[in-house]
N, C-alpha and C positions, 0 to 999 in steps of 0.2 A: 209193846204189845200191838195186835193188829189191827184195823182200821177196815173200814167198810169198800169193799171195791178192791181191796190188797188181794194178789193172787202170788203163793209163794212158793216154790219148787222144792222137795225133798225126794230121797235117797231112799230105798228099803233097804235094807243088810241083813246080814246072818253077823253074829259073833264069833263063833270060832269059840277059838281060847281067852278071848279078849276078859280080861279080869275090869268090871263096870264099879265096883265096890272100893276101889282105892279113892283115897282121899286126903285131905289136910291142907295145909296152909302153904297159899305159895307156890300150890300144888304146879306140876304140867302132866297131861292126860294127852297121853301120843294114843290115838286112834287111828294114825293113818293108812292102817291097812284093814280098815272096815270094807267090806262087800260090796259089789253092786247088784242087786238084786231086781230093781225097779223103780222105777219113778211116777209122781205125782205131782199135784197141786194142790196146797191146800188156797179153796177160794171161799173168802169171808164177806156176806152178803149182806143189806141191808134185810128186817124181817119182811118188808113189804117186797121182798124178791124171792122168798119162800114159798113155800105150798101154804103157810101155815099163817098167812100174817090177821086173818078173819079171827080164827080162834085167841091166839094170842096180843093183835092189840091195845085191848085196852089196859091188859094188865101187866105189860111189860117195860122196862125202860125206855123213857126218850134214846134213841142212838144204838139201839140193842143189835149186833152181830150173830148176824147166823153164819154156820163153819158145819155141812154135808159131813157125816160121819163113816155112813157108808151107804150103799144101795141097797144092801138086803143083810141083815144078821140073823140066823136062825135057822130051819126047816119048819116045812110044814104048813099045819094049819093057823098055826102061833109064830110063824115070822114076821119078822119085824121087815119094814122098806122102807128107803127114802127118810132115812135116820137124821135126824138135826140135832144140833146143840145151838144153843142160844147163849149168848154173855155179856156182859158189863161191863165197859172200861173203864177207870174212873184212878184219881191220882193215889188212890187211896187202896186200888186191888183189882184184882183183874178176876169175875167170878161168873160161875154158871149161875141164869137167871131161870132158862126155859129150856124146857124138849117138844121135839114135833116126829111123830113117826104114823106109820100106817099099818094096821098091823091085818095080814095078809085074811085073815076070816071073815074080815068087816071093813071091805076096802072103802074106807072112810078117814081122813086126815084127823087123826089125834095128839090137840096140843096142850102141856101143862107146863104151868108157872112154878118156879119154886116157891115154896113155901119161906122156907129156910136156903136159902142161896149158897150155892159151892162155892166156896173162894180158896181158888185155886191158888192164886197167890194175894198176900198182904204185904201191901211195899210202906216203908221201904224195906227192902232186904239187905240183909247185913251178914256178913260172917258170924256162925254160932245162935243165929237167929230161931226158934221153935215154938212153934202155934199150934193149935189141935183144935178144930171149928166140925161143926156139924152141919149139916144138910138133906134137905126132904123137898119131896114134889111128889105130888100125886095127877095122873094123866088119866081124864075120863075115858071112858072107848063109847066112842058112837056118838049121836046128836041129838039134836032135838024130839026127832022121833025113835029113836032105837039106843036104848040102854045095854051095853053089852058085858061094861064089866070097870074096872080102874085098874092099873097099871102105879104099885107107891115105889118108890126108890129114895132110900134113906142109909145112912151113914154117918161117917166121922170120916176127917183127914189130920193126918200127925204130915206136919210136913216140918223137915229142919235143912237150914242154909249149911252145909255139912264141909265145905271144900270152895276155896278158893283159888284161882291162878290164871293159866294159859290152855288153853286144850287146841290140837293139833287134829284135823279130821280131813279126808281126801276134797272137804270144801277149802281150805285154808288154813294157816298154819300158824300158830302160837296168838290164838282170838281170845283177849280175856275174858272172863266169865266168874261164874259163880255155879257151883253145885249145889242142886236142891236134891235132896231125900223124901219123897212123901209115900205114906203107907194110908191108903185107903180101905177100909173094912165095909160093906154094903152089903144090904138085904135090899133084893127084889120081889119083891109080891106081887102074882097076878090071879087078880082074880075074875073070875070069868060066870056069869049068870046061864049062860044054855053054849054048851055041852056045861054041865055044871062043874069046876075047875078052882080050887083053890091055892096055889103051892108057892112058895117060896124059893131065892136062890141066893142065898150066901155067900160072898163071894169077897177075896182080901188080894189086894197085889200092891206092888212096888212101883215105882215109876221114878227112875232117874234122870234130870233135866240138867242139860249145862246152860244158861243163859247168859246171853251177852248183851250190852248197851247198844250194841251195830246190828242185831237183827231182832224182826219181830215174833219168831218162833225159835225154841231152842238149836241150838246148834246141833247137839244131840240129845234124844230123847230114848231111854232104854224100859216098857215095860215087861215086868214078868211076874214071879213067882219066888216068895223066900220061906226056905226050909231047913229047921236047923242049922240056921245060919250061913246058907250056901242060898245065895238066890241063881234064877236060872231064866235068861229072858225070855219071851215068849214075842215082842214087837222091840224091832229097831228102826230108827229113822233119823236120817242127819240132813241138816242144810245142804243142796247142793247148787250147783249149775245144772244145764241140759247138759247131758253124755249121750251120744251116740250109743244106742242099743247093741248094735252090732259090734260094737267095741268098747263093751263098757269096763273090762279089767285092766286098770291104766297100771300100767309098772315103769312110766315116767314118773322119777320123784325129783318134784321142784323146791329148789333152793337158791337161796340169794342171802347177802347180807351188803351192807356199807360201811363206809370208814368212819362217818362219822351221824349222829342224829337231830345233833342243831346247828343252825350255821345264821349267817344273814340274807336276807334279803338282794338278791341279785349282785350276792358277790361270791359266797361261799357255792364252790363245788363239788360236789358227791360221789364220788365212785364207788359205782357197785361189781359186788364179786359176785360171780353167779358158777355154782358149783351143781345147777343139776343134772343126772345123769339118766341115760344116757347123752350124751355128747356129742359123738358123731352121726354127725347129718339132721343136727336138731337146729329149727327155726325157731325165734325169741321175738315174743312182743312185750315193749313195755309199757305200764299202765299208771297211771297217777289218779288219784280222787282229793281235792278237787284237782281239773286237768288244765284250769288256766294257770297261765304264767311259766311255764315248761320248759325250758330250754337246754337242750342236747349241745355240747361243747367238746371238743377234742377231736373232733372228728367221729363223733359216734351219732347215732338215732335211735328213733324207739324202736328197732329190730338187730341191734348192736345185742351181743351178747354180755357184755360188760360197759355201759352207757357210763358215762359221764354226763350229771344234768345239776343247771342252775336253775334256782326258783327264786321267780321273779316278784311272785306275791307271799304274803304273810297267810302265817297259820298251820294246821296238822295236818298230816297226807298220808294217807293211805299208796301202799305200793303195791302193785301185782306184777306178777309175769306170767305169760301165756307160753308155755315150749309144747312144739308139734315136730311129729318126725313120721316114719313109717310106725313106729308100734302106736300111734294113737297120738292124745292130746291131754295136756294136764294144765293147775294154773294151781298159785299161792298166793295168798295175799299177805302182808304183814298189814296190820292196822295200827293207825297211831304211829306209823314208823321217825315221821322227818318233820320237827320243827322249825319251821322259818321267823327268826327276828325279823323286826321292821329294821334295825339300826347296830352299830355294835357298841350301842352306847349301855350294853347290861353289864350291868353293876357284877362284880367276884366281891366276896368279903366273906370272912370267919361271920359265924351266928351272931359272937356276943357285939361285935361291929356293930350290928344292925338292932342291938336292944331287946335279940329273940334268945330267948333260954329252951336248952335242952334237959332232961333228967330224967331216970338218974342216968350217970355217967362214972363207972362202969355200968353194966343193962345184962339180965339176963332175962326179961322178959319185953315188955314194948319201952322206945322210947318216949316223953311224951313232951309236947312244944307248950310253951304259954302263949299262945298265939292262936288266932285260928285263919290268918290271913295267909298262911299256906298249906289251908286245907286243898286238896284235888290237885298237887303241886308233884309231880315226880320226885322221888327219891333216890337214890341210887348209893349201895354199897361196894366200894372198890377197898383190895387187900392190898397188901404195902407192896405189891410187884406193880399196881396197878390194872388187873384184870378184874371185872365186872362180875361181882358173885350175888347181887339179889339186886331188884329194883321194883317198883310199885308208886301207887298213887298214893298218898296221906290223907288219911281218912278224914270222916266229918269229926270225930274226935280228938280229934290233933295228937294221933300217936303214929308211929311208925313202927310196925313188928320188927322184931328181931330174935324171935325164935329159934328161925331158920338156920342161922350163923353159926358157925362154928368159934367155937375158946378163941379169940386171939385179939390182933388191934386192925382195925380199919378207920378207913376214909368214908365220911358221909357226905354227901351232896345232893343238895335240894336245889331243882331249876322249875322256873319259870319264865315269863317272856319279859319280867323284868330283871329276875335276879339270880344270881347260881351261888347259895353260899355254902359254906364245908367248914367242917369240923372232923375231929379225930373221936373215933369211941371203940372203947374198951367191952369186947364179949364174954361172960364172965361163963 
């Protein structure tokens, strides 16, 4: 989640035909031909960098985040400026605490506290996860001397962990995440003492989030409107980089893979295939996160279009490529791509070697461990040709889905930086 002083760059798009409603387990959500439409920042402020920090703080959290919604929503004599949301971050939910706006009749800064706090999200989150919380604030209008009116905003949020997997967006490609589903229902009352004005605005939307561990807003975020079971977006926004305005419809699509994803320590070396296209007359940069310990071997460098590279330090690395040519600029990241051992002293061994039990065994639904010491430990399904048909982390449950799978027999392998052990199991 986002932190005070964080300024972070998104994407507007159009949908298209883009279908936002798919979902399930394991899922991958190819987006990558979402729009360019325009760009911003979202910048998350301390409240004392507000217009709003007099009214608000005494009654606000220590550490509380202001996030600029927008400069003006409305017409007239009842619009709204200089819109704020306020929130909490805490290990336990990340939730609106306060709003601060100025409402265009009474140019007067008006800020309210929640009553009942939005919580946007409740962690932890988990696959198949669903909460339904409430929320109210009411915003005086005016001050000390001039009473104008209040401004309540109340509701309910149903929100459920709906989809788990990899989602692909013109930011980066196969980033895991989590899909959240939340449906917001809200009445706005405003009521107003001179011109005498009392009305309400009801009001229900959808909001599709994919969140990731690696950034602090969602990857993408879809709201709209659902009807009859057809929802229809109304706001899109995806992580990006800067793009060049003038060229922002990139129809370079970047791609890369490697031979292999763990190795040792300043022995084992890596060759990458890099298949983006177009091809001719494209320049290649390549990128490492973290970038110490690097080294380029074979006779290639970081502008090789197929690099040969040893890593010199231990740990997980994030890969990008940068390809430019005349039609523009594009860039991919894999995260999580390449594990570096410190040594090749890791242990191979069958499960029950090691004193760890699997069950049941045939499995038509999760496998599950008596262990939980290779909880957050990669997985990995391979078929008897040996080609790579599902993989994932092991949950804090000590299960491993196997839904996904198809009828037959495979190979199971669990790694980590100490151990890779495998077993055979039966898909029923």
């Amino acid at each position: 989640m986002p932190s005070i002083n964080d300024t972070i760059r998104y994407t507007q798009s159009t949908g298209g035909s883009l279908d936002f409603e798919q979902t399930g387990a394991n899922y991958h959500w190819d987006y990558s031909g979402l729009s360019f439409v325009s760009q911003d920042i979202y910048k998350f402020q301390a409240l004392t960098s507000t217009p709003y920090s007099t009214l608000l703080l005494s009654g606000m959290p220590f550490g509380a985040i202001g996030y600029k919604v927008a400069d003006s929503l409305g017409a007239g004599q009842f619009a709204f400026k200089n819109l704020y949301n306020f929130f909490e971050k805490k290990s336990s939910g990340w939730r609106a605490v306060g709003t601060g706006f100025t409402l265009s009749v009474l140019p007067i800064p008006a800020g309210g506290l929640y009553s009942d706090p939005d919580e946007i999200y409740t962690f932890p989150l988990n696959y198949n996860d669903k909460d339904s919380t409430t929320f109210s604030v009411t915003t005086p209008l005016g001050n000390q001397f001039i009473q104008l009116g209040t401004l309540k905003q109340k509701g309910y949020r149903l929100n459920t962990v709906e989809g788990w997997g990899t989602i692909t967006t013109p930011y980066g490609s196969n980033i895991n995440c989590l899909k959240i589903k939340s449906v917001i229902v809200e009445i706005d009352s405003l009521k107003v003492s001179t011109p005498p004005l009392n009305i309400g605005f009801p009001t229900t939307r959808v909001e599709y989030k994919w969140l990731s561990t690696t950034e602090k807003i969602p990857i993408l975020e879809v709201v709209g409107t659902e009807a009859s079971g057809n929802f229809t977006p109304t706001q899109i926004r995806y992580r990006d980089n800067f793009r060049n305005p003038s060229n922002p419809v990139n129809i370079i699509r970047v791609r890369f893979n490697v031979d292999k994803i763990i190795g040792i320590k300043g022995v084992d070396s890596f060759n990458f295939t890099n298949t983006s296209t177009p091809a001719f007359g494209s320049n290649y940069i390549w990128r490492f996160n973290p970038s110490l310990g690097i080294r380029y071997v074979n006779n290639t460098d970081s502008t090789s279009a197929e690099p040969s590279v040893v890593f010199d330090s231990t740990g997980v690395y994030n890969v990008t490529l940068l390809v430019s040519n005349l039609l523009g600029n594009n860039d991919s990241t894999a995260f999580n791509m390449i594990q570096i051992n410190a040594n090749n002293q890791q242990s191979i061994a069958k499960f029950d070697q090691e004193g760890i039990h699997i069950f049941p065994n045939p499995v038509q639904g999760n496998i599950h461990l008596n262990t939980d010491i290779l909880d957050n430990s990669l997985y990995q399904f391979y078929d008897l040709s040996g080609k790579l048909v599902s993989e994932g982390l092991i949950s804090n449950e000590h299960s491993i889905p196997c839904e996904q799978l198809a009828a037959g027999t495979y190979i199971l392998l669990v790694r980590n930086l100490e151990t890779i052990l495998f077993t055979q199991i039966i898909k029923e």
